[in-house]
Every structure is written in C-alpha cells, then in structure tokens.
C-alpha positions in Angstrom: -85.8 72.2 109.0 -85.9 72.2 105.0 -84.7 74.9 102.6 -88.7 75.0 101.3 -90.1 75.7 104.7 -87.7 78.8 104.9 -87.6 80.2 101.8 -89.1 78.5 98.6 -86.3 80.8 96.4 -83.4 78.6 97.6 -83.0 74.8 97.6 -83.2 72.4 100.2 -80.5 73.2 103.1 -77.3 71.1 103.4 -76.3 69.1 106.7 -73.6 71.3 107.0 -75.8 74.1 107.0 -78.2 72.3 109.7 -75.2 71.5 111.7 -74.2 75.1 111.8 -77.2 76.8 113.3 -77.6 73.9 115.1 -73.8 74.5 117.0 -74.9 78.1 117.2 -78.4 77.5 119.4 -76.1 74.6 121.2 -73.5 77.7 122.2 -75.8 80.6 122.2 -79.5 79.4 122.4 -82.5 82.0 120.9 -85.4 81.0 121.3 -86.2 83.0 118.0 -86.5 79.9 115.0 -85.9 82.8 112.7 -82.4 83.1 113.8 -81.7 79.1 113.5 -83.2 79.6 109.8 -80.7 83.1 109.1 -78.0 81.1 110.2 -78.6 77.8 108.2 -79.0 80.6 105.1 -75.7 82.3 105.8 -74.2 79.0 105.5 -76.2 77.7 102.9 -75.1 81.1 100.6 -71.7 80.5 101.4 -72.0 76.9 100.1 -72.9 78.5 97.1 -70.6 80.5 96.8 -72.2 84.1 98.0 -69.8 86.0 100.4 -73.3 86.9 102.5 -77.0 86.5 102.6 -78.7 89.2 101.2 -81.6 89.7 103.3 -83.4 91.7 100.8 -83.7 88.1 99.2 -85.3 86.4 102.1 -88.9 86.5 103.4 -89.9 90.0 105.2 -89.9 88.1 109.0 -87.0 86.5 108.2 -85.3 90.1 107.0 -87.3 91.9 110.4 -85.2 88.8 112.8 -82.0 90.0 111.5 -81.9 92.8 113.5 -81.9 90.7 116.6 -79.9 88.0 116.3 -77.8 87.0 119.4 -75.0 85.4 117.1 -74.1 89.1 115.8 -73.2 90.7 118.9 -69.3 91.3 120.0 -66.1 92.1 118.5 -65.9 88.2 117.7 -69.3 87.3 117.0 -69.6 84.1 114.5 -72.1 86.5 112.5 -71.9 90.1 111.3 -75.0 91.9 109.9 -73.9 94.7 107.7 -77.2 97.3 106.3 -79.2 94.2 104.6 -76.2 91.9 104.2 -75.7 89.3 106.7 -72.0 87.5 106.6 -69.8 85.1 108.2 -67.4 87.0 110.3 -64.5 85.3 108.5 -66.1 86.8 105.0 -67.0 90.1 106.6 -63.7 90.2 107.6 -62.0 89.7 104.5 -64.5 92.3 102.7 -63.8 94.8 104.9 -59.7 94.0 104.3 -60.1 94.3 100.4 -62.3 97.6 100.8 -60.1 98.8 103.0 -56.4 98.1 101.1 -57.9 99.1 97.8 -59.0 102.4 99.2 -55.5 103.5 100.5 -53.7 102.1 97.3 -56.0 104.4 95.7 -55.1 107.5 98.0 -51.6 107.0 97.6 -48.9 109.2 95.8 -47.6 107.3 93.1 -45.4 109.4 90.6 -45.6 109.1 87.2 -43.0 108.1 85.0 -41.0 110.8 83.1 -42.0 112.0 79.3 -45.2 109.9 80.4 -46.7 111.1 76.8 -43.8 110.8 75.0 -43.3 107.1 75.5 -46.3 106.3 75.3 -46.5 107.6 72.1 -43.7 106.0 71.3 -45.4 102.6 72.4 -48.5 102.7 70.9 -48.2 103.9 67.0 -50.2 103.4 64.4 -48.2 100.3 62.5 -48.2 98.6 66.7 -51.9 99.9 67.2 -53.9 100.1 63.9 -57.2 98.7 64.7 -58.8 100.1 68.4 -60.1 103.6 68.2 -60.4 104.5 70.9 -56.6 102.5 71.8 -57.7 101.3 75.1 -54.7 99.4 75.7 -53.2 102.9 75.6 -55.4 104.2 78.1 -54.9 101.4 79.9 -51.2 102.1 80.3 -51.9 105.5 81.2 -54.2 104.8 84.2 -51.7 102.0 85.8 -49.0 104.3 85.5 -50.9 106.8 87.4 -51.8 104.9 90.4 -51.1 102.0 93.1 -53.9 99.9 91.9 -55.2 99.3 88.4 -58.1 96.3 86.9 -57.9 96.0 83.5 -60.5 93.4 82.2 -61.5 92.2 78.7 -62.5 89.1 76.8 -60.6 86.3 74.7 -57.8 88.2 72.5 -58.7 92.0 73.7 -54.7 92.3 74.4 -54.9 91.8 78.4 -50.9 90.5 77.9 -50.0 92.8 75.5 -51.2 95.8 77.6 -49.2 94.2 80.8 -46.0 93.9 78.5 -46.1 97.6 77.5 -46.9 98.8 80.7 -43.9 97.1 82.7 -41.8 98.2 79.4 -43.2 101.9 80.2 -42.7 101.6 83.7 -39.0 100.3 83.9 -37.5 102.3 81.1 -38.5 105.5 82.9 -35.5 107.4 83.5 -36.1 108.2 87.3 -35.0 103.9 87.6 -32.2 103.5 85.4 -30.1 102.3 88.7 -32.8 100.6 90.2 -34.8 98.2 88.1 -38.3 97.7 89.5 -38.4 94.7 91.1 -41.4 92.5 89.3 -43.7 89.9 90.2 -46.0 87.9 87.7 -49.3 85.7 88.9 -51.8 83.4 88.3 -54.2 81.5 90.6 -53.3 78.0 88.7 -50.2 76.5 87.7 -51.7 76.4 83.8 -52.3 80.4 84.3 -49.2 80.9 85.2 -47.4 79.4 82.5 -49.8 80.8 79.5 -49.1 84.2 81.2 -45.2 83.6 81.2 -45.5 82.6 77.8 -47.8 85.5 76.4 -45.2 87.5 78.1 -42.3 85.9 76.7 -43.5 86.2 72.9 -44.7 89.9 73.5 -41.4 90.9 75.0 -39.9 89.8 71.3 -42.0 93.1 70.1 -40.8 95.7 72.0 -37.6 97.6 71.0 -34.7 96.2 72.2 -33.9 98.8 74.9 -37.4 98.0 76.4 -37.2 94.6 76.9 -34.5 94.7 80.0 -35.6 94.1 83.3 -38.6 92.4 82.4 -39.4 88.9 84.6 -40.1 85.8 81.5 -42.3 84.0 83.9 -45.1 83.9 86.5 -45.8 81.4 89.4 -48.8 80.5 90.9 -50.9 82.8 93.8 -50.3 80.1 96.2 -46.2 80.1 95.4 -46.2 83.8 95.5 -48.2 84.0 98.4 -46.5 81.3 100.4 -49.9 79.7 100.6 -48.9 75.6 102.1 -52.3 74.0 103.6 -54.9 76.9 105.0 -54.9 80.3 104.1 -56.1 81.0 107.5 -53.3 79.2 109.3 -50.3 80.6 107.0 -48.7 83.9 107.7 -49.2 86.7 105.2 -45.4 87.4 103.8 -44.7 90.7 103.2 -43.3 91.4 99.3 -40.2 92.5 98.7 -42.0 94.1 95.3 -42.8 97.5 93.6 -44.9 95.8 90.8 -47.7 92.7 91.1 -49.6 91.6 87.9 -51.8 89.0 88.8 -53.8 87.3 85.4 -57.1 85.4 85.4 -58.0 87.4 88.1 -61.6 86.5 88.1 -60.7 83.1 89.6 -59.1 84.9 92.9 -62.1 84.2 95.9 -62.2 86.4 98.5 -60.1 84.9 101.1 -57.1 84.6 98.4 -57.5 88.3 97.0 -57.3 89.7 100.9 -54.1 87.7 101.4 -53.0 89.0 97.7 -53.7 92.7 99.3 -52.1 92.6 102.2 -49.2 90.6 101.0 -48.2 93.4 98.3 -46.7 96.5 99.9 -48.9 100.1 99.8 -46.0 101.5 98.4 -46.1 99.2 95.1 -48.0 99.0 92.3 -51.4 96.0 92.0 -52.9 95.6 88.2 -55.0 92.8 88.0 -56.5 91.4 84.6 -59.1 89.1 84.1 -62.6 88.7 82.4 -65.0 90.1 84.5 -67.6 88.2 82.6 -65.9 84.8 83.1 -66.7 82.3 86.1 -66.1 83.4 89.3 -63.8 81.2 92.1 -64.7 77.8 92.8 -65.0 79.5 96.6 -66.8 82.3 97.8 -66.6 85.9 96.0 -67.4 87.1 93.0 -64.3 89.5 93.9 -63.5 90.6 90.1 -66.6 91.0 89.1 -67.7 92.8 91.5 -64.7 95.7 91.3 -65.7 95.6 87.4 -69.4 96.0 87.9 -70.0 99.1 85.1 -66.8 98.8 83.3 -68.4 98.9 80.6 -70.0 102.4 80.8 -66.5 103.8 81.8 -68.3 106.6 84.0 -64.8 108.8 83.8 -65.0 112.1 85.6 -64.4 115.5 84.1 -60.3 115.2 85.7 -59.4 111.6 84.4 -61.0 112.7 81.1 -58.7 115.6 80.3 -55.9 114.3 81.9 -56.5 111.0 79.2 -56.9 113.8 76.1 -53.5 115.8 77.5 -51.5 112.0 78.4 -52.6 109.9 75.6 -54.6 112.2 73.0 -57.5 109.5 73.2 -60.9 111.3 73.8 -63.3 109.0 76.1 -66.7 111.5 75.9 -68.9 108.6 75.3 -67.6 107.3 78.3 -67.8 110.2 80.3 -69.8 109.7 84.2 -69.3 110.3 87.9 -67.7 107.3 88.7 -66.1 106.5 92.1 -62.4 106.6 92.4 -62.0 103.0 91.6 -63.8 103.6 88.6 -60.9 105.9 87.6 -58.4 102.8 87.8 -60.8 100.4 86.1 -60.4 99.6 82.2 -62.3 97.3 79.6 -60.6 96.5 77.0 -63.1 96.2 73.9 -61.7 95.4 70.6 -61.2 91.3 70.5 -57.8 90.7 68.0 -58.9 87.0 68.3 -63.0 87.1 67.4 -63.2 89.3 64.9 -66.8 90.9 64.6 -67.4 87.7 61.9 -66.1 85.5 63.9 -68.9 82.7 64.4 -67.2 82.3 67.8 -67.1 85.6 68.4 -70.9 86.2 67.7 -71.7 83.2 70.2 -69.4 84.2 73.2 -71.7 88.0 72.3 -74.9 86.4 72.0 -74.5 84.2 74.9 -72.4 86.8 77.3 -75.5 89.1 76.4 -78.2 87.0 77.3 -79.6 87.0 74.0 -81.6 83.9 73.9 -83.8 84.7 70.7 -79.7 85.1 69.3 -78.5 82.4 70.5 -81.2 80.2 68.7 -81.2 82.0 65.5 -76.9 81.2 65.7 -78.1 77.4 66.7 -80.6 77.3 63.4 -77.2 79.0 61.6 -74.8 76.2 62.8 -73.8 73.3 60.3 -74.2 69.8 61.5 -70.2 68.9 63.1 -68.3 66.9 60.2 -64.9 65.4 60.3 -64.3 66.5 56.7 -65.5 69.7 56.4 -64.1 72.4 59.2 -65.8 75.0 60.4 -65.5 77.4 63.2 -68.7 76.8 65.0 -70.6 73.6 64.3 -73.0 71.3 66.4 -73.8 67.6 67.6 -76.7 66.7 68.7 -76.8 63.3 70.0 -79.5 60.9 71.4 -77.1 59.4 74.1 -73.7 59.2 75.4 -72.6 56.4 72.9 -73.9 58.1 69.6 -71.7 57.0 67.0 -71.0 60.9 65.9 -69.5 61.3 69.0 -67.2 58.6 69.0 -66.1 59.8 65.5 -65.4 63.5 66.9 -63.5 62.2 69.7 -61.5 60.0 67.3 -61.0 63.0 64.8 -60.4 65.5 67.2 -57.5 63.5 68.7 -56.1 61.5 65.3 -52.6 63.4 65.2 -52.0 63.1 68.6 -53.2 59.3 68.6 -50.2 58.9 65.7 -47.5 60.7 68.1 -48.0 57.6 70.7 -47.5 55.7 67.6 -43.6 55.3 67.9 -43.5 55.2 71.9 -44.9 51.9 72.3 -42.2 50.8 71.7 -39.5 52.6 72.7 -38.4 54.5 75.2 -39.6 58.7 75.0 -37.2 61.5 75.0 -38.2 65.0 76.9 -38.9 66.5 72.8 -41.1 63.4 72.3 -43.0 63.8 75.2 -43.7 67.9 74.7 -44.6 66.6 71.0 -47.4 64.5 72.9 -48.3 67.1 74.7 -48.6 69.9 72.5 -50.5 67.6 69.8 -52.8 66.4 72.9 -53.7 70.0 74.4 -54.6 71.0 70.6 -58.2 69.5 71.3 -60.5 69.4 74.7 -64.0 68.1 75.5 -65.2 70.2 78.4 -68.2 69.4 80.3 -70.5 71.3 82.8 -70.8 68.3 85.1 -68.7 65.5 86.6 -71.5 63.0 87.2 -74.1 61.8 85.2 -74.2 60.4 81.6 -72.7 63.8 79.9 -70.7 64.5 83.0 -66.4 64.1 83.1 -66.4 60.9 84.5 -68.7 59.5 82.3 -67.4 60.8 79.6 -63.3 60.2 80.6 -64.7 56.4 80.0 -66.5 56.9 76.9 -63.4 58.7 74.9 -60.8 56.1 76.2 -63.0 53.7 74.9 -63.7 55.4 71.8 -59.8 55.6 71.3 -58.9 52.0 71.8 -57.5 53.1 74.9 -57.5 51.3 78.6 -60.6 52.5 80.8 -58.1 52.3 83.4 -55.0 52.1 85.1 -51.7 53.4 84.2 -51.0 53.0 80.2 -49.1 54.7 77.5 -51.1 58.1 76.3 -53.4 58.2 79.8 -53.7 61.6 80.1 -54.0 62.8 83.4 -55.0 66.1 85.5 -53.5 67.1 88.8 -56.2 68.0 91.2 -54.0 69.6 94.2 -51.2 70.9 94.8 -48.0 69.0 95.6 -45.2 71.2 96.2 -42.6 68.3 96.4 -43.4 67.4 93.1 -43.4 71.4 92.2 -47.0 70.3 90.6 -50.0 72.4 90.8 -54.0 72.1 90.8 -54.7 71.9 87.0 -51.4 70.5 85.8 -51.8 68.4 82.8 -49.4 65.5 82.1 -48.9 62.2 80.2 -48.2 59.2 80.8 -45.7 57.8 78.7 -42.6 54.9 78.5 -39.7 56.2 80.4 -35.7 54.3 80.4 -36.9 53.5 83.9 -40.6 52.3 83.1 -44.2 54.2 82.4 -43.7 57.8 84.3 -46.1 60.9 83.4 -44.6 64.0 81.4 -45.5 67.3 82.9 -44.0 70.1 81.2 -41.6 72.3 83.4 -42.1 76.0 82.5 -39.0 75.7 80.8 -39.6 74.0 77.5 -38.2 70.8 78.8 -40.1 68.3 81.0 -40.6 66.6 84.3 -41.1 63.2 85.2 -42.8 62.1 87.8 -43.4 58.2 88.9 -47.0 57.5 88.7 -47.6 55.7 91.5 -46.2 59.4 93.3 -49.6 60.9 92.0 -51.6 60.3 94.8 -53.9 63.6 93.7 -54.6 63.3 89.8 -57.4 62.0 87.5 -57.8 61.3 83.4 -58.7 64.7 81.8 -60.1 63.6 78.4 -63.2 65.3 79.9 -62.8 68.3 81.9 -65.0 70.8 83.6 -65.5 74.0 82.1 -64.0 75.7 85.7 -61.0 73.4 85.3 -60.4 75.0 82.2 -60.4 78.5 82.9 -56.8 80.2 82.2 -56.3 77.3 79.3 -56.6 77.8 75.5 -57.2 75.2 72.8 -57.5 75.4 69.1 -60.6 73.3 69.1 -63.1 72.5 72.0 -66.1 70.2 72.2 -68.4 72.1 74.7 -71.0 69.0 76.4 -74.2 70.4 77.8 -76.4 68.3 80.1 -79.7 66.6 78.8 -81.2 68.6 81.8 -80.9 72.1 83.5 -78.5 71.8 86.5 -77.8 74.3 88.7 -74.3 75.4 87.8 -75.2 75.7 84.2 -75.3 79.4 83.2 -74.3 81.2 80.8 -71.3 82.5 82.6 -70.1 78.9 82.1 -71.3 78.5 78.4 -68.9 81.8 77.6 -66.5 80.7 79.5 -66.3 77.2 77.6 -66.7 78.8 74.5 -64.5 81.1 74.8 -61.5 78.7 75.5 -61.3 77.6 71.8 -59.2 79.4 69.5 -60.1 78.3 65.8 -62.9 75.9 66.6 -65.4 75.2 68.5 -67.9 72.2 68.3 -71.3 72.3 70.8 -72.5 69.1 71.5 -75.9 70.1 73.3 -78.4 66.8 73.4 -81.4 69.1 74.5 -81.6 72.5 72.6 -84.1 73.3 75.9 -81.2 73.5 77.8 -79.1 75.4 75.8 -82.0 78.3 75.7 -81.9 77.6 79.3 -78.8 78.4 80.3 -78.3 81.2 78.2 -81.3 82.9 80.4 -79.4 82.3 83.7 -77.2 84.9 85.1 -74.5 84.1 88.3 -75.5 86.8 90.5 -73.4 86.7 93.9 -73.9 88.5 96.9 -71.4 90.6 98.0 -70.6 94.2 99.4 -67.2 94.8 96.9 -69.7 96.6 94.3 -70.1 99.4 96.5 -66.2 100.5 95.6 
C-alpha cells in the first residue's frame, strides 16, 4: 500500500502508518481496503502534524467508506469520525477537552476590578502610549480583565509583555485584593521562553509606578515544570493549580495534548491569557492549537455589546472592527502596531511581505537587498552562495562571531569565573545561523561542521568555546529542551556554562550531557521564543517539505537589528513564500 495509490495529494505512507491499519485489520478485520487506507491516512496526518484527516481532502470513495468504518464504533473506539473530520480517539479527545474548558471559562462570572476605567486610564496615557491609535494594548487589558480566558497575539515588538505587565499591575492593585494578593503563575513551553519572558517582565515592572509593581512574580518556568509534566503526558496526573492567574507566552508552540493538560490543570475559577504569534510555527506535535483560536483575529468581528462596553471602559472606538463574532472572538486580541519594525523597517517589510504571501513583494525586496558585507551594515542583506564552503560564508561566520571569538581569548588559559562565562554567552547569543533543515549540505549538522571549521575551532569533542544545545529535558540537571550552554575551563577542568535564570551560572560536567548537540546551526523551530541581534537565515538549494513561509517569518523575525538571508536558489525562496501550513483541526469552530 503506497501513499500514491491512495491519494496522489499526500506523500508516500510511513511504516508506522502501514503498521497501524495493519494492527487495526489484525484486531478488527474489514474486509473494506478503504478503511485500511483511512486508517494509514489518520496516522499518516498525524505524523504531519494534523490533529485529523480531513475527509473533504481525500478521494470521494475514500470520504463515502468513512461512514462505515468498524474501527469508529464504541465509547473506546481507536477512531472517532466527527462531520468530515476523522481523528485518533486520543486527539478527539483532547479537542473535545479544549472546546469544552474554554467554553465554561468563557461562561463564567469573573468580576471586574474596581475604577476599571480609571486605572486604566491611569495606565495607559499618552507620554506611556503615544504611538497605537487605536491602543490595543489597552483594549487588550480591558478584555482579560473582563473574563476567565483571554488570547492576545501579535508579532515581533507589538508589546505582548508589556500588555501582560499592565494587566497583572491592573489586576492586583484592584482594591477588592489588597489583603489577598493574587496568586500568579508565569509560562513558557521551553526553558529559553521562559527566561526571555521573566526577563521582559522584569525590565517592564521597572516602568510601572512604584505602588504597581508589588505582588508581581519576576519569573516564569517552563509548561512542563508548571505542569508537573516528568516522561508522558498521558501517564502523568494533571495537578490541580493552586492559581487565580496563568500567563502562558509563545503560546503558538503549545500542541494539543499540552494545551488540554494546560486547561484542565488551571482552575475554572482563575483567570487563562495566552500570547503568542498566531502567525508563527505551530508545535513540533500535533495542533495548530493557537492558530486555530486566532483564526480572524485580524478582522476583530466585535459585537454591538463588547463594542460599547470598549468605548464606555477604555474610550477606544473599534467600528472598523465591528462583526458577529463568537464569544471567543470577544476574548481574542491582535496586537497591530510593531515598536520593533517600524513601517521602514527592511525587516519589517520582509516578515509583511513574506507573512502575506506576497511573492511578487518578496522578489522586488530580494532585487532591493545589498549584497551581505562585513564592512558595511545593513538591516537586511543577502548571500548567495554556489556551495556550502563559499568563501563569503566563511567570512560571515567569522564576522558574525569576531567579538565573541576574542572573549575565549583570555580563557584558554585560565580558569573562567561565573561573569566571564555570562560574558561568553551574551557575546555568543548576539549572532545565530538558523537553518530549515538538519540534514543535507545547508542543513544543521552540516553546517555545525562548516562554522567550527570556519572558526579554527575543533569539529568535535569537548573544547573551550563548543557551544552546545540541550535537546531534552533533564530535571536533575534543572536543564531544559533548548538550553544553550558553553563549554568553557572550569577550577575543576572543561564544564559547560548554562545560565541559571538568576544572572549567575550553572555548571554542569560534560560528560553529564547525555542529551545535547553543537548549536552553531540551529533549526528555525529550535529557535522560536529566542531573539538575536543578527541572524543568518539558510534556505535549502531545493524545496523541502517543511519549508514555508511560516518558517521563513518565523526565522526572520528572530533578528532584532539584522538579518542576513543566505538563500543559494532564489527558486526556493519564491517557493516557500507561496506555501501556507494549513493544519487540520476542529478548534476553529470556537
């Protein structure tokens, strides 16, 4: 059985897949080979990430054959066809738990805060707002403080943090709490989330009036820590959260098994916001769960009610924006105005052009870009090499990392101190090269090679400056997937630096590390939740599958001040930009 024989739209079929409706006909035969080909697609979706087939997809006998399969039937079927959607029960499930949880967090009282206006006109003025009209950070505020469950989403610099900060600030100075501080929890899905999401925190908290900032929790921790996720989110008990606020950041990385245990962990009777980027990359797993819930943010599709009680609780007037939305539409917020990307901004203009689909824009931008040049800096620029070893590249590695390459100077000699190694650090995070593939001559482990190389550096082992990324979690180590340490000399011999959360540093014994790999060259997904102030984004010489231009925003998007596209094939590039992640999925009914 091939993938071409039952549906030319999809590519060939996985073993696992085979093996799958194969255990089904062994448990359960049919003598239907429809049913053996729905059920190698359900799996073969899910591989791809889809949380269900979506039979409007598939060939009209295969779509007529749902309706009998014997592999739906029961309270505990393996299966579960829903109108045209067909699932794995484990997926269904956890659908039907997110619906379900966001639906009663939506119907339930939640008072608001006293003087709701008055504070926030207090927060939001024109010397601490100048620039958005309409302020939708403001009306962002308004809505969470209105009910149980809030999404706020936005791109790169739109004030997602910033929002969160005023909003707890709002929340916990309301006179109704003075002798009973809300109790606060902060999250992200990775370790590196978490601690840019403490730290956006932390500096915003500096810009609130000093009354304000009581009360108001520093730092985040990971989903899993939060969660008391240890091996299989299956297996582990839900807790229950002793909570009456949860902000969970980078939200679009949440799959759908995660967010389900993030709902039913968090109480009914306390408050959910969740930011993200709706238009980033969805989970590595299966769900396009933020994206989903954000599906028309951008129309706003208020009703009459949530429009006049915005123009009597804020003063901001959202006409334009105006619709018959459902009620989760009520609770849902884009943030528009980017304080990072200006409308100049040559970043900006790409992540707009390329977010948009505009490939005619995105080649006029390409025709636009200088040629990359160590001595002359500019926001965008471009490489395009022949091959992997192209001298420019070796010369935009070695520029990109000079200053840190100097820090290491000094320690190979001598033994590092905890401000020495966050020196090393910070200098090394400054620049990234992020890739779209791991195999393959432009691919991560290719290119990991290449740039140690390129640097005078080992091509393996353990050495002073190897950079290295953590690829699961180890909770005796207190290290998380994404973590991003150096190795450097230590009193007691080489260990690897990993910053603590705290400003100061861990160190861990390298041969401890049983889970990590060098990270001159990471993958764009590894990235998400990071910022640097200059990235090199490596395209593929040839279209691959997981090249879209969800990913190419997302990449582009991680650089701050500069951003260098290093794109061997312009055909690709065009490519990419035309190819939209579309997940199947029942969440965009809510």
């Amino acid at each position: 059985m091939s993938g071409t024989e039952i549906n030319p739209g999809l590519p060939p079929l996985t073993g696992l897949d085979k093996a799958f409706a194969s255990y089904l006909q062994q448990v359960q035969p049919s003598p239907e080979p429809q049913h053996t080909a729905l059920a190698a697609l359900v799996s073969h979706q899910f591989g791809l990430g889809h949380a269900c087939l979506d039979l409007t997809t598939v060939q009209p006998e295969l779509r007529q054959s749902a309706a009998s399969l014997p592999w739906t039937e029961g309270t505990n079927s393996p299966l579960v066809l829903d109108g045209q959607r067909l699932y794995l029960r484990r997926n269904w499930q956890a659908e039907q738990s997110i619906r379900a949880s966001i639906a009663a967090r939506l119907a339930q009282p939640c008072p608001s805060p006293v003087n709701l206006a008055d504070s926030l006109a207090q927060l939001f003025t024109p010397e601490t707002s100048p620039i958005s009209d309409p302020d939708w950070q403001k009306v962002a505020c308004a809505l969470a403080a209105r009910k149980r469950f809030t999404l706020i989403t936005g791109g790169p610099g739109t004030g997602k943090t910033t929002t969160v900060v005023r909003l707890l600030a709002l929340l916990q100075a309301d006179p109704a709490r003075q002798h009973t501080p809300l109790r606060i929890a902060l999250a992200a899905p990775t370790g590196k989330a978490a601690a840019r999401l403490g730290e956006s925190i932390a500096s915003a908290l500096q810009k609130l009036p000093a009354a304000m900032q009581q009360h108001l929790p520093p730092q985040a921790v990971t989903l899993h820590k939060l969660l008391q996720v240890r091996s299989n989110l299956a297996q582990d008990a839900v807790p229950e959260l002793a909570v009456d606020l949860v902000v969970v950041d980078e939200a679009s990385m949440i799959d759908l098994d995660m967010m389900a245990r993030l709902l039913a962990a968090v109480p009914l009777t306390a408050s959910l916001i969740l930011l993200g980027d709706k238009d980033q990359l969805a989970s590595v797993e299966a769900g396009a769960v933020m994206g989903q819930l954000c599906a028309g943010a951008d129309l706003g599709n208020y009703t009459p009610d949530t429009l006049a009680w915005l123009a009597q609780t804020t003063n901001t007037h959202l006409n334009a924006w105006a619709g018959q939305g459902s009620a989760l539409a009520q609770q849902t917020v884009m943030l528009r105005f980017s304080y990072r990307f200006s409308g100049d901004s040559a970043i900006g203009q790409w992540a707009r052009a390329v977010n948009a689909g505009d490939v005619t824009g995105v080649e006029q931008l390409w025709r636009q870009t200088p040629n990359w040049q160590a001595t002359k800096a500019t926001s965008v620029d471009r490489l395009q090499p022949g091959q992997p070893q192209d001298a420019r590249l070796t010369a935009l590695f070695k520029h990109g990392w000079a200053s840190w390459l100097q820090t290491l100077l000094p320690l190979k000699t001598a033994a590092c101190s905890d401000t020495q190694a966050l020196a090393a650090l910070n200098e090394f995070t400054k620049f990234q090269v992020l890739c779209a593939v791991r195999d393959g001559p432009w691919g991560v482990n290719h290119l990991n090679q290449r740039i140690a190389s390129s640097l005078g550096l080992p091509v393996e082992g353990w050495y002073t400056g190897r950079p290295v990324m953590v690829t699961r979690n180890d909770y005796n180590l207190k290290l998380m997937n994404g973590d991003v340490g150096l190795c450097l000399p230590h009193s007691h011999g080489l260990r690897v630096a990993f910053p603590n959360g705290q400003g100061g540093i861990r160190w861990i014994l390298p041969s401890r590390l049983d889970a990590a790999e060098t990270v001159f060259a990471m993958t764009v997904h590894k990235s998400q939740g990071s910022e640097f102030e200059h990235v090199a984004l490596v395209l593929p010489d040839r279209p691959v599958a997981v090249l879209t231009r969800e990913l190419l925003y997302t990449g582009m998007t991680r650089a701050r001040d500069r951003l260098t596209l290093v794109v061997p094939q312009t055909q690709v590039l065009w490519h990419a930009v035309a190819v939209k992640v579309l997940r199947s999925g029942g969440l965009t009914e809510l």
